[in-house]
LOVO-532846 format. One record per residue: x, y, z of N, C-alpha, C in turn; residue in one letter. Coordinates in steps of 0.001 Angstrom, whole numbers, plus 524288, in hexadecimal, padded with zeros to 5 digits. Atoms other than C-alpha are relative to their C-alpha. Layout:
N
XYZXYZXYZA ...
// end
This chain:
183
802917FB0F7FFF59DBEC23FBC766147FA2C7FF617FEDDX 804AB802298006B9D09523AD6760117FBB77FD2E80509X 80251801B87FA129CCB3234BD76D417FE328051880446X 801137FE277FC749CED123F3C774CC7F9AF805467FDCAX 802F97FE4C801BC9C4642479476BB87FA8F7FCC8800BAX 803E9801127FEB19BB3123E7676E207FE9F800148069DX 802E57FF587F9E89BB9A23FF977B9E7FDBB805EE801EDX 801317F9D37FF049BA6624DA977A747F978800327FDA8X 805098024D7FEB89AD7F24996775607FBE2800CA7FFA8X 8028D801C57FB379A8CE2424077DE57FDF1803BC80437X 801107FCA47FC1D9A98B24B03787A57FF53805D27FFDDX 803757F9668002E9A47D2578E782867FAC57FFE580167X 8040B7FF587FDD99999E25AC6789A77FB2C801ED7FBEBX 803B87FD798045E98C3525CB0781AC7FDD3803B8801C4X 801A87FAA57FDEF9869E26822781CA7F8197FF6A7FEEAX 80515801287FE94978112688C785EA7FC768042F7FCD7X 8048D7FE828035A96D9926D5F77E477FBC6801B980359X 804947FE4B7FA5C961F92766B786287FADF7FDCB7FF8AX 804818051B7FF819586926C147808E7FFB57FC54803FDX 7FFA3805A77FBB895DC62604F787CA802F88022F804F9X 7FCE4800C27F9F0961872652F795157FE707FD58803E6X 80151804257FBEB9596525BF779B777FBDF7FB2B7FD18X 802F28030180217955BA2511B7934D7FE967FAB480414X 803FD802FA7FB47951752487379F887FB91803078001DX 805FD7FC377FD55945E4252D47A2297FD507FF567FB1EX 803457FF4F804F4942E325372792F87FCA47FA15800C7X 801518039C80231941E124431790E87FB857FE838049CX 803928011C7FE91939442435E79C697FB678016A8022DX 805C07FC768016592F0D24D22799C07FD537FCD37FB98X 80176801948037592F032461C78CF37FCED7F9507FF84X 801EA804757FC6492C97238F2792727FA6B801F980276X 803FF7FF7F7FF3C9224423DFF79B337FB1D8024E7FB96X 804097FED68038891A8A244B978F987FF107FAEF7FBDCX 800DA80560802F591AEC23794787987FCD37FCD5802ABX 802F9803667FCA4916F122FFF7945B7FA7E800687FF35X 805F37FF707FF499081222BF3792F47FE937FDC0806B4X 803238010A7FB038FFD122CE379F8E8002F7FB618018FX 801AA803067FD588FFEF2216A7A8DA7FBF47FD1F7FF76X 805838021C801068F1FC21EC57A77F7FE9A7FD9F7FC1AX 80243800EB806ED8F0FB21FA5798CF804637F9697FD2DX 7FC2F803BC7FFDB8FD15215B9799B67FE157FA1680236X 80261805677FFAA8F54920C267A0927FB387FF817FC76X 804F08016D804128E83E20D58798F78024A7FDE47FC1FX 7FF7F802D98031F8EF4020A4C78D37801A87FAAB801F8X 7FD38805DE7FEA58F63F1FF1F793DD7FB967FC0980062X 805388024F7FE3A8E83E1FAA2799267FF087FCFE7FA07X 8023780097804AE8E36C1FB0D78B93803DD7FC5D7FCFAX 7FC6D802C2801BF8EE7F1F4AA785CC800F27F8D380253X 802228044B7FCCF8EB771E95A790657FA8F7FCEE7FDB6X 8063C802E8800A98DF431E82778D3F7FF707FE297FA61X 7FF7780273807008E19C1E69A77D6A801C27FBBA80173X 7FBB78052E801928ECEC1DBE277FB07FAEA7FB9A801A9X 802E3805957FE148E1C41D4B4788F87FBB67FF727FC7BX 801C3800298055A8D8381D73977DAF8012F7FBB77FBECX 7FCAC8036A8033D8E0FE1D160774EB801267FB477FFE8X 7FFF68062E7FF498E3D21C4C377C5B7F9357FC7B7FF5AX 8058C80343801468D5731C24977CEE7FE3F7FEB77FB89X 800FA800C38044E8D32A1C3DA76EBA802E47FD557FDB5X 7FB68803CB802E58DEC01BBE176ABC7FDDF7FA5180211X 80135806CB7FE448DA351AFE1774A87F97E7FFC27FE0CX 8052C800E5802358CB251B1EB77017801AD7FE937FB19X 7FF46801A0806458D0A61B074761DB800B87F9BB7FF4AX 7FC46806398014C8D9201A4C1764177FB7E7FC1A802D3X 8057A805737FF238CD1E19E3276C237FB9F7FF9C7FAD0X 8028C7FE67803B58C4C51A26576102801E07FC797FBECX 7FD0B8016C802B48CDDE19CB77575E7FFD57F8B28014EX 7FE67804E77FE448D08118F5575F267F9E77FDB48021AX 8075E801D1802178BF3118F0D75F977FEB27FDF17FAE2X 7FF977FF87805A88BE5A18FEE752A5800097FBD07FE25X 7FDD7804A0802558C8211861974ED87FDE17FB1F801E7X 802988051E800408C26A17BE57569B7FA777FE667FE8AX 806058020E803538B43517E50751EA8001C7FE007FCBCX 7FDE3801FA8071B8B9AD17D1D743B0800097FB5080096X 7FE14805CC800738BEF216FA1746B67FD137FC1F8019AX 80488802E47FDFD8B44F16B2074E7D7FB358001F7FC29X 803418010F802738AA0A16F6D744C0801947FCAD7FBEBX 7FF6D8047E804A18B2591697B739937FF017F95E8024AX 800E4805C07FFA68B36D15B62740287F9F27FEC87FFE6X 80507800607FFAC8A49815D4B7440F7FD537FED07F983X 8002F80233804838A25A15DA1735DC802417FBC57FD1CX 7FE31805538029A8AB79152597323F7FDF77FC39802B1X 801E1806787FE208A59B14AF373BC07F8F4800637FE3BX 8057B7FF7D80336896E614E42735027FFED7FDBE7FC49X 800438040B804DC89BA9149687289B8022F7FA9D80155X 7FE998058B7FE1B8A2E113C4B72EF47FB607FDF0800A4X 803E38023C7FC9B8956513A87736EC7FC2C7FFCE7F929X 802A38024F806CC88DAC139C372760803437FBDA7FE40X 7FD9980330802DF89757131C6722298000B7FB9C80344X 7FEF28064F7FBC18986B1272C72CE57FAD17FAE37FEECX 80538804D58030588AE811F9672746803227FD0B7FCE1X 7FEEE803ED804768939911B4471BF18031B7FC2680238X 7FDA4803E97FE8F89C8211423724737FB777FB67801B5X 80475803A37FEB888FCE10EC7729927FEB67FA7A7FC61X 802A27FFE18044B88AC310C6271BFF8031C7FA2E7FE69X 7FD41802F1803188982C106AA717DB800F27F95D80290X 80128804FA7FD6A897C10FC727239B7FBC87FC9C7FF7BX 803E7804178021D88A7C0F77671F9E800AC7FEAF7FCC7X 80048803508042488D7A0F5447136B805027FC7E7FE45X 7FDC9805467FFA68985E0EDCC716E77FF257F96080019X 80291802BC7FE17891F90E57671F437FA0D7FC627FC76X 804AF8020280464886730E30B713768021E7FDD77FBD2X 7FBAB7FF9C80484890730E178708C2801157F923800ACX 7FBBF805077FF06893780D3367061F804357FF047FA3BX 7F9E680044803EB89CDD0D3EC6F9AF804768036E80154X 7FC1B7FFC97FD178A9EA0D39D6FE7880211806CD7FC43X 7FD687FB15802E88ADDE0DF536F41E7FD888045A801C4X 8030E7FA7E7FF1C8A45B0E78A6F88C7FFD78014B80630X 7FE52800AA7FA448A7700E5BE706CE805348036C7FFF7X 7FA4C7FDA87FE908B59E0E88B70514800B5808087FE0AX 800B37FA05801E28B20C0F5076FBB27FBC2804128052DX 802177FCE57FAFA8A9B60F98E708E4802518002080511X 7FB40800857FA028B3960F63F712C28036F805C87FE41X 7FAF27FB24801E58BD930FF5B70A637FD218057A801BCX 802537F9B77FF368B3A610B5570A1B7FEA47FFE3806A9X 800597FFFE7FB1E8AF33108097185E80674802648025AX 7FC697FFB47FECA8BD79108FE71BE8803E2804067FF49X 7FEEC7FAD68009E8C1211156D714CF7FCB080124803DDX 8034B7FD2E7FE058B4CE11B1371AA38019A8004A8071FX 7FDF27FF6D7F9DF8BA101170F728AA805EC802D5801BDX 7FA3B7FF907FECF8C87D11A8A7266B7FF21806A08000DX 8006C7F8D1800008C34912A6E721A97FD9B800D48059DX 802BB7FEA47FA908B9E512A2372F05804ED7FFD480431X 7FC42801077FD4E8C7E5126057358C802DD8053C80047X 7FB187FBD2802C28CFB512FE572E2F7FD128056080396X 800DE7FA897FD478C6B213A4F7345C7FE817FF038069FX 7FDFE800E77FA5F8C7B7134647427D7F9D67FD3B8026EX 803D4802927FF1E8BAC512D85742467FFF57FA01801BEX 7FFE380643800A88BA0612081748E37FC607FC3A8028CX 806A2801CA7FF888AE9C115C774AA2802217FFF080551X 7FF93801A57F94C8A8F7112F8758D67FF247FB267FE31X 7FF8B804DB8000D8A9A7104CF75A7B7FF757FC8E80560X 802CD801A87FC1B8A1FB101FE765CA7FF8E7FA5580086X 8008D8068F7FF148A1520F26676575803297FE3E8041AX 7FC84803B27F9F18A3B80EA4D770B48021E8039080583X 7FE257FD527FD938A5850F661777FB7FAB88015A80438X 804D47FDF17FC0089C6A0FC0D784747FD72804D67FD4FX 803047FC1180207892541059177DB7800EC80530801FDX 7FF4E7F98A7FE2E8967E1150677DAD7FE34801A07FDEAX 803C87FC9A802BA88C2811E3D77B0180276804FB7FEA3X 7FDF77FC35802B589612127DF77809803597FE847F94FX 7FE6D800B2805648994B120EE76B5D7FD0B7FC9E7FCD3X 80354803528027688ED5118157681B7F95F800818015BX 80580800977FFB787F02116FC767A57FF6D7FC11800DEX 80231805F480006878E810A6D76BEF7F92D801457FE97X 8059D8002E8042386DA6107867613A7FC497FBE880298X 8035B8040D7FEA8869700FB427679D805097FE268046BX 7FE92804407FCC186C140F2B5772517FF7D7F9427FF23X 7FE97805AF8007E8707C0E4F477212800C57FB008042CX 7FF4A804817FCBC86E420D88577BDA805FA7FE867FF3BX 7F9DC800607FFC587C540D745780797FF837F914800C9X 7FFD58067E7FFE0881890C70777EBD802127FF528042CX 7FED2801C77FB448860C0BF907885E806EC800E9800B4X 7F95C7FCFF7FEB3893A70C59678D6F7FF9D805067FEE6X 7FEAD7FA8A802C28915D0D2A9786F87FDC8803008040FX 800EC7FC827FAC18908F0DE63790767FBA1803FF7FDC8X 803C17FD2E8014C885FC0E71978E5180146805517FF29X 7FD0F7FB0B802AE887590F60578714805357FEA57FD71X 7FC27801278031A891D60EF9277EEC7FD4E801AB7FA21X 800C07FEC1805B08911D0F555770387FFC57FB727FE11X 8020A8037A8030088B490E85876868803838018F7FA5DX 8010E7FFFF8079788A6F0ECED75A037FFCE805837FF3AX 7FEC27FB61803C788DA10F9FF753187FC54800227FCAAX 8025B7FF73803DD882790FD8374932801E98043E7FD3DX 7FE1F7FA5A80398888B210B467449E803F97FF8C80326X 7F9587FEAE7FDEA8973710D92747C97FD8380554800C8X 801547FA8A7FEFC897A711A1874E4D80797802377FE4EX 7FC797FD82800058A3841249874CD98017380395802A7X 7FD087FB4D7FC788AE1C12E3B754188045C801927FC9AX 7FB257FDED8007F8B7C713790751D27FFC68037280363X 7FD0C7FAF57FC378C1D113DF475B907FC3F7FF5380741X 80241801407F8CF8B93A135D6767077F949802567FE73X 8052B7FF4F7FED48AC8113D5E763417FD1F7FB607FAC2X 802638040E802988A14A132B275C897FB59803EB7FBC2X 8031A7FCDA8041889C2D1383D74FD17FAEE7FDAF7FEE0X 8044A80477800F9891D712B3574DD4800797FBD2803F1X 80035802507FADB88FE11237875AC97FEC67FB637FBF7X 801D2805178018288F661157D757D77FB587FE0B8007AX 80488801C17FD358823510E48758C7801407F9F97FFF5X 801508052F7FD50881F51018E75F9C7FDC57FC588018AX 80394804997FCF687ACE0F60A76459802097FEDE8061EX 7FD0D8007D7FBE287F190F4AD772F37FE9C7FBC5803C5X 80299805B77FC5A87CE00E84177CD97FE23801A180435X 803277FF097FB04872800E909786818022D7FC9580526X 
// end
């Protein structure tokens, strides 16, 4: 019985209300009065175009901006480490003459040691000598101070003799070597 009450229902017809007798016609009066104009629909769209492309430009100007920047930073810092390297490089000079002048063996070995720190920190920061000898003269890493009557067999523009070690780091030459070279 219970069943058949629900079918009874089901199928009672609702009874219509003189509000909604045509809620197709209502909902799309209501629709059209919401709708904004065509026109005004693209202007904003336009405008909304034109921000986003706005937007990409100022985001990739930033990040170039940003990725400028960073490499000036790094470039001016080495520029400065290599200012103070280029002062300090006399003492290796300094410390090789007074090797070379030095004849007690204790005082030799106590200038080898500091020479040898002093070359291992110039290492540590990626500094390493030019060593032009016996090699064909390159004016992109060395000076020739003097010229030298080449001996018999020796080819001429061959690097002789080293008077100042020169230096590089990373390929570029911070102190060009100076040379004696065979005429």
């Amino acid at each position: 019985m219970a069943e058949q009450e629900k079918k009874n229902v089901d199928t009672v017809p609702e009874t219509e209300s003189p509000e909604t007798d045509h809620p197709e016609t209502e909902t799309k009066e209501a629709v059209e009065e919401e709708l904004v104009p065509k026109s005004q629909l693209d202007k904003v769209q336009a405008e909304s175009d034109d921000f986003k492309r706005k937007w990409y430009n100022v985001t990739a100007e930033y990040e170039n901006y940003r990725k400028r920047t960073a490499t000036a930073k790094s470039v001016a810092f080495l520029d400065g480490k290599a200012d103070i390297l280029l002062k300090i490089l006399p003492v290796a000079d300094n410390l090789e003459l007074a090797l070379l002048s030095t004849k007690d063996e204790k005082t030799k070995e106590g200038i080898q040691m500091v020479l040898k720190n002093f070359l291992k920190i110039l290492e540590g920061e990626g500094i390493s000598v030019i060593d032009p000898v016996g090699k064909q003269f390159d004016p992109e890493e060395a000076e020739a101070i003097m010229a030298a009557p080449a001996s018999e067999g020796e080819e001429q523009g061959i690097v002789k003799t080293v008077c100042r070690k020169g230096y590089k780091r990373d390929g570029k030459v911070l102190r060009f070597a100076q040379v004696i070279v065979t005429q």
